[in-house]
Backbone bond lengths (Angstrom), bond angles and torsions (degrees), N, CA, C in turn:
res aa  C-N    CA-C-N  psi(-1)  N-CA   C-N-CA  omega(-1)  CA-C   N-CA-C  phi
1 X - - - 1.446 - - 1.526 109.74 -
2 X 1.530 126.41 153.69 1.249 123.19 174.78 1.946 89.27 -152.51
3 X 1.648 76.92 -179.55 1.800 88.33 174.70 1.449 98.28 -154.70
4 X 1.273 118.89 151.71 1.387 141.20 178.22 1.478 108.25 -103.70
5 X 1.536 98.68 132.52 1.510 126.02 173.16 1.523 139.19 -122.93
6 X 1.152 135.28 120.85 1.433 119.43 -159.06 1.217 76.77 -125.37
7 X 1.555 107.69 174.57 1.727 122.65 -177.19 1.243 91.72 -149.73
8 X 1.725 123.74 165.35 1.242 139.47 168.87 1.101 97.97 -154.47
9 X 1.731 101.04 161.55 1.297 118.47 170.50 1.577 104.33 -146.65
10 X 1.131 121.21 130.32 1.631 143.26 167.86 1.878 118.04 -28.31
11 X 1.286 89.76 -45.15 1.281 116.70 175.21 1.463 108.23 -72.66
12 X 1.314 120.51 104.22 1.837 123.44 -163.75 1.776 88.73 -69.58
13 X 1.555 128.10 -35.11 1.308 111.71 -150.45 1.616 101.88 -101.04
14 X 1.327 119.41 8.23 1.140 111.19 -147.87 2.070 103.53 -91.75
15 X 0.696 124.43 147.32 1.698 126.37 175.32 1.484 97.00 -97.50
16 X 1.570 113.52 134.09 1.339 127.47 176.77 1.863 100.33 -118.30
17 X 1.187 103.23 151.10 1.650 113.24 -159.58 1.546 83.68 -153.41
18 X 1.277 117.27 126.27 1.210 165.88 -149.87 1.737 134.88 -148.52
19 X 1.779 104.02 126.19 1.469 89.22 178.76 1.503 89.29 -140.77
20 X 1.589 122.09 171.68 1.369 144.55 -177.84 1.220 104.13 -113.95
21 X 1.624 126.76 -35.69 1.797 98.69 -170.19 1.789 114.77 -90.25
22 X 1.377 107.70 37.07 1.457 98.97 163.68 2.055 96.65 109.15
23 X 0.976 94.84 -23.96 1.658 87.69 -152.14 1.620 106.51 -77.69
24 X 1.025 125.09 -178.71 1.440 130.06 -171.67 1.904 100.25 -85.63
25 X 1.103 111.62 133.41 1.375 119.91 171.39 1.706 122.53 -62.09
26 X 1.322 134.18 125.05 1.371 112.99 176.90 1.654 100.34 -148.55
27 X 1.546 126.94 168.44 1.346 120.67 -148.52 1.836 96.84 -68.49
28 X 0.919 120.26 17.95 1.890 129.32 -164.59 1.608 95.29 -110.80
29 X 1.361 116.77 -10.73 1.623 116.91 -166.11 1.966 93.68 -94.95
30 X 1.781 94.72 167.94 1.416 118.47 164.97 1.901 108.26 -13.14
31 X 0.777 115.64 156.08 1.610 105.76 161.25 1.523 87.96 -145.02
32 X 1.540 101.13 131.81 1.730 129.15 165.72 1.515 104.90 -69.37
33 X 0.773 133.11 151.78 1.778 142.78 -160.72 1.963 95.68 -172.43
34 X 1.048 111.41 73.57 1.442 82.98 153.88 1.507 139.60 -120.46
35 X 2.180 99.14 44.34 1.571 115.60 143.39 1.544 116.27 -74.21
36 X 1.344 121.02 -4.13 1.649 118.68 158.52 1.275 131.76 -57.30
37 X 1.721 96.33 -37.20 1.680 95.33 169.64 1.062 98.57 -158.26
38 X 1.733 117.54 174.04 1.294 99.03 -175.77 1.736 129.69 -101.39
39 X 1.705 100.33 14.75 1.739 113.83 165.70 1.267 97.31 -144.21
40 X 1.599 111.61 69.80 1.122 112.23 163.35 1.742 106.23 -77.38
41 X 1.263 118.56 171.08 0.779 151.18 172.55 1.712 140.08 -165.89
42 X 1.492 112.80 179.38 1.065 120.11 167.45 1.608 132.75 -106.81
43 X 1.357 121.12 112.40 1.579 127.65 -177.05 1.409 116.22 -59.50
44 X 1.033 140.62 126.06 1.748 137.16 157.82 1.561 77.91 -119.61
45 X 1.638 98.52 139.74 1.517 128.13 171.51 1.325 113.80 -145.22
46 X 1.588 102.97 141.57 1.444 91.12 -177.39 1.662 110.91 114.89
47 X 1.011 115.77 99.24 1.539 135.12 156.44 1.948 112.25 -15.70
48 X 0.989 128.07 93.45 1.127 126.33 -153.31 1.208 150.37 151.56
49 X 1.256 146.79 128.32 1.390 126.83 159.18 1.497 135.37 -38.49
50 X 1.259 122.73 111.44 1.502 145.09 176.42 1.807 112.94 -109.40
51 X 1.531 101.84 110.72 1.166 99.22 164.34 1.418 115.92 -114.16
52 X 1.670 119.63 153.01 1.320 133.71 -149.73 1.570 98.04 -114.89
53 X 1.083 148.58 100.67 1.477 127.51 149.80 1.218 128.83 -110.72
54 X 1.545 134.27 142.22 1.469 125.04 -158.39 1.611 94.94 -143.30
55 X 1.358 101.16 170.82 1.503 107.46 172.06 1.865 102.34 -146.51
56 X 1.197 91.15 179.74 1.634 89.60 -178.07 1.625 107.03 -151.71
57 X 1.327 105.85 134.80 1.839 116.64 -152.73 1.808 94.01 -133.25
58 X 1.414 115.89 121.47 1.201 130.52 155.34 1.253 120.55 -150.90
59 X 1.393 89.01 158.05 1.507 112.11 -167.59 1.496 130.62 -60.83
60 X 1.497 114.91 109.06 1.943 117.97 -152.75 1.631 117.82 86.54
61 X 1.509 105.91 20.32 1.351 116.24 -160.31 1.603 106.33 -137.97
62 X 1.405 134.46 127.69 1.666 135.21 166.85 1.338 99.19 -52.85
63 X 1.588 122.35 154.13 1.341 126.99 148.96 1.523 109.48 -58.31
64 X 1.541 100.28 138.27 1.208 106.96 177.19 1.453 137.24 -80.36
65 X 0.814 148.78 146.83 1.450 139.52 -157.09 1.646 104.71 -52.91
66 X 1.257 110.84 150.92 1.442 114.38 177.95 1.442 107.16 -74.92
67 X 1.355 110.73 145.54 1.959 128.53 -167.29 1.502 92.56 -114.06
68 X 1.419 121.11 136.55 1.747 124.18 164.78 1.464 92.95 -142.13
69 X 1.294 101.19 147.03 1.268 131.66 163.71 1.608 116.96 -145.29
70 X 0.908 120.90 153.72 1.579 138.62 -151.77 1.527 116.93 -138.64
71 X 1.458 108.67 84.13 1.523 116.56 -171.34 1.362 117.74 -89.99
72 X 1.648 137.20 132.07 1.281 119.73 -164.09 1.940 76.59 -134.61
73 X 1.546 91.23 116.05 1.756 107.87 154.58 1.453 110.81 -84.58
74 X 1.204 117.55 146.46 1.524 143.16 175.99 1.519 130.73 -120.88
């Protein structure tokens, strides 16, 4: 089983960096890109609890507060 995830941010310029195993997001994490393709996304696989947290970083701009969400496949 898996589930699909997309993220946005308001901020057209901003880079969002992202992780799945629980941990706090920081500019050293995953980075979401979805000018790579055009339905990119994010995979959670696996029978289980998946938590999501992301942040979002642009330029003349604070990091934005950290985002979690908490996906449970069945």
């Amino acid at each position: 089983m898996a589930s699909k995830v997309r993220l946005f941010c308001a901020n057209r310029g901003a880079t969002i960096y992202y992780t799945t195993g629980g941990s706090h997001s920081t500019t050293a994490s995953n980075v979401y890109d979805p000018g790579k393709a055009r339905n990119y996304v994010i995979r959670l696989a696996g029978i289980g609890s998946h938590t999501l947290k992301a942040v979002a970083v642009a330029p003349g701009h604070a990091e934005s507060a950290m985002a979690e969400a908490t996906f449970i496949i069945r």
